[in-house]
C-alpha positions as CSV (number, residue, x, y, z in Angstrom):
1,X,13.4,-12.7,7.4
2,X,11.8,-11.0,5.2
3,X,12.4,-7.0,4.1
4,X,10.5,-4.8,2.9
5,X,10.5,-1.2,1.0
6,X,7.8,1.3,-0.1
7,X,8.5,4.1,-2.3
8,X,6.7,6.3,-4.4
9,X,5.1,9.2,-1.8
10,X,5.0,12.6,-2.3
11,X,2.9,15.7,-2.8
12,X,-0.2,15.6,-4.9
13,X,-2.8,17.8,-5.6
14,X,-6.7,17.3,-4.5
15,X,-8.0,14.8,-8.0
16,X,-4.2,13.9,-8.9
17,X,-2.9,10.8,-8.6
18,X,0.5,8.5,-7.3
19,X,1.2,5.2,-7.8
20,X,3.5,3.7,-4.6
21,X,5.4,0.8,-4.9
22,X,6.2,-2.3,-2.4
23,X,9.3,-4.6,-3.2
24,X,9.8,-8.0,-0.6
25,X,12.8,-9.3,-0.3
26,X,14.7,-11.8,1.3
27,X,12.7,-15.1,2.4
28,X,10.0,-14.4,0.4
29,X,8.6,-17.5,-1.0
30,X,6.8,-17.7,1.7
31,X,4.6,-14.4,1.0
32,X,0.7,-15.5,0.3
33,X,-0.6,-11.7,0.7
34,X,0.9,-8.3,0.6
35,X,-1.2,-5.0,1.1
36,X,-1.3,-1.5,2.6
37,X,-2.2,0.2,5.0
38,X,-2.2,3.9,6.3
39,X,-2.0,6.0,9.3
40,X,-3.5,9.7,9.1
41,X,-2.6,12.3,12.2
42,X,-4.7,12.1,15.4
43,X,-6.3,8.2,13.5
44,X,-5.7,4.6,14.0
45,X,-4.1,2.7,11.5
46,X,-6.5,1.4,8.6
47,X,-6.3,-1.0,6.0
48,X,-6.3,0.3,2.7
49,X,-6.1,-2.6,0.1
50,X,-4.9,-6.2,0.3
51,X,-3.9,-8.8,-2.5
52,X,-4.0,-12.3,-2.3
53,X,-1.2,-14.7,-4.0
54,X,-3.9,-15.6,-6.9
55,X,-4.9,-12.5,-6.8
56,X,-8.0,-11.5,-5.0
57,X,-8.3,-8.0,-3.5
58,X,-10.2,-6.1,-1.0
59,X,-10.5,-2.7,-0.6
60,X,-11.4,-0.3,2.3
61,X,-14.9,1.1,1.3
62,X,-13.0,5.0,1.5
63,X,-11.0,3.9,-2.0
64,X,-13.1,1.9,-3.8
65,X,-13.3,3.1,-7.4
66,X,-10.1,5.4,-6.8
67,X,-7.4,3.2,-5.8
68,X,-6.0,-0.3,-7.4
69,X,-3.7,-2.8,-5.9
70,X,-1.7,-5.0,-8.0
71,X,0.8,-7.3,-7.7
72,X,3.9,-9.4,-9.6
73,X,4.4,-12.8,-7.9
74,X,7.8,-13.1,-9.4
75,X,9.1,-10.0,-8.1
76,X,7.3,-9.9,-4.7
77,X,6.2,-6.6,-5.3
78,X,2.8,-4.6,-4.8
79,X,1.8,-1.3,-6.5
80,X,-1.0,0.8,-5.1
81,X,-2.4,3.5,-7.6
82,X,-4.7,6.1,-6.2
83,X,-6.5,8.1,-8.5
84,X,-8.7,11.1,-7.8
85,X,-6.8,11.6,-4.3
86,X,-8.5,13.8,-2.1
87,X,-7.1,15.6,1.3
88,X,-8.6,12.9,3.9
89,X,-6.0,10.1,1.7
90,X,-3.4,12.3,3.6
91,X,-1.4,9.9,5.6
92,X,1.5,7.6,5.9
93,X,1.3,4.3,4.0
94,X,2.7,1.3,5.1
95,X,3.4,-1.9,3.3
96,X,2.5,-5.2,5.0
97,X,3.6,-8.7,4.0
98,X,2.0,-12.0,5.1
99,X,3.9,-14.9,5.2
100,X,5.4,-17.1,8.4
101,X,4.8,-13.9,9.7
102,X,4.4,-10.0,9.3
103,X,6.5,-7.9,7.9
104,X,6.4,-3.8,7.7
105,X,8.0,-1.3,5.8
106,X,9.1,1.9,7.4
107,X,6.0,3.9,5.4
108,X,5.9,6.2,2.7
109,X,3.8,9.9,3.3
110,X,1.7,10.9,1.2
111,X,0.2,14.4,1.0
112,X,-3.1,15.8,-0.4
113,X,-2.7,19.5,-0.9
114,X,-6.3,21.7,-2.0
């Protein structure tokens, strides 16, 4: 079983920036990709950015240029910092881990204020 936490959310203003954090713990050798995703009121859950043990990354075409994903192997542990946040980036992340299986976090929220 494999556990896993986000943190780092808050309230930013429109152009500010946060960086969240994703730790996975537990049977975690397995992990080959961690990423995040994010639900916004009244939408479907989209993907946001994904990373690759090796490190590849994709991006949703709505961050590109803003947001980063990075990873540590060693610590099983993600970052995603978004820069130049604007109010539509409103939403609850979630951390996702890929390994025998898939793993959630409970979500961080994150808020774009004007």
């Amino acid at each position: 079983q494999v556990h896993v936490v986000e943190s780092g959310g808050g309230l930013v203003q429109a152009g500010g920036s946060l960086r969240l954090s994703c730790a996975a713990s537990g049977s975690s050798d397995s992990i080959n990709a961690m990423g995040w995703y994010r639900r916004a009121p009244g939408k479907q859950r989209e993907l946001v950015a994904i990373i690759i043990r090796g490190g590849s990354t994709n991006y949703a075409d709505s961050v590109k240029g803003r947001f980063t994903i990075s990873g540590d192997n060693a610590k099983n542990t993600v970052y995603l910092q978004m820069n130049s946040l604007k109010l539509e980036d409103t939403a609850d992340y979630y951390c996702l881990a890929v390994g025998e299986g898939e793993y959630w976090g409970q979500g961080t929220q994150v808020t774009v204020s004007s």
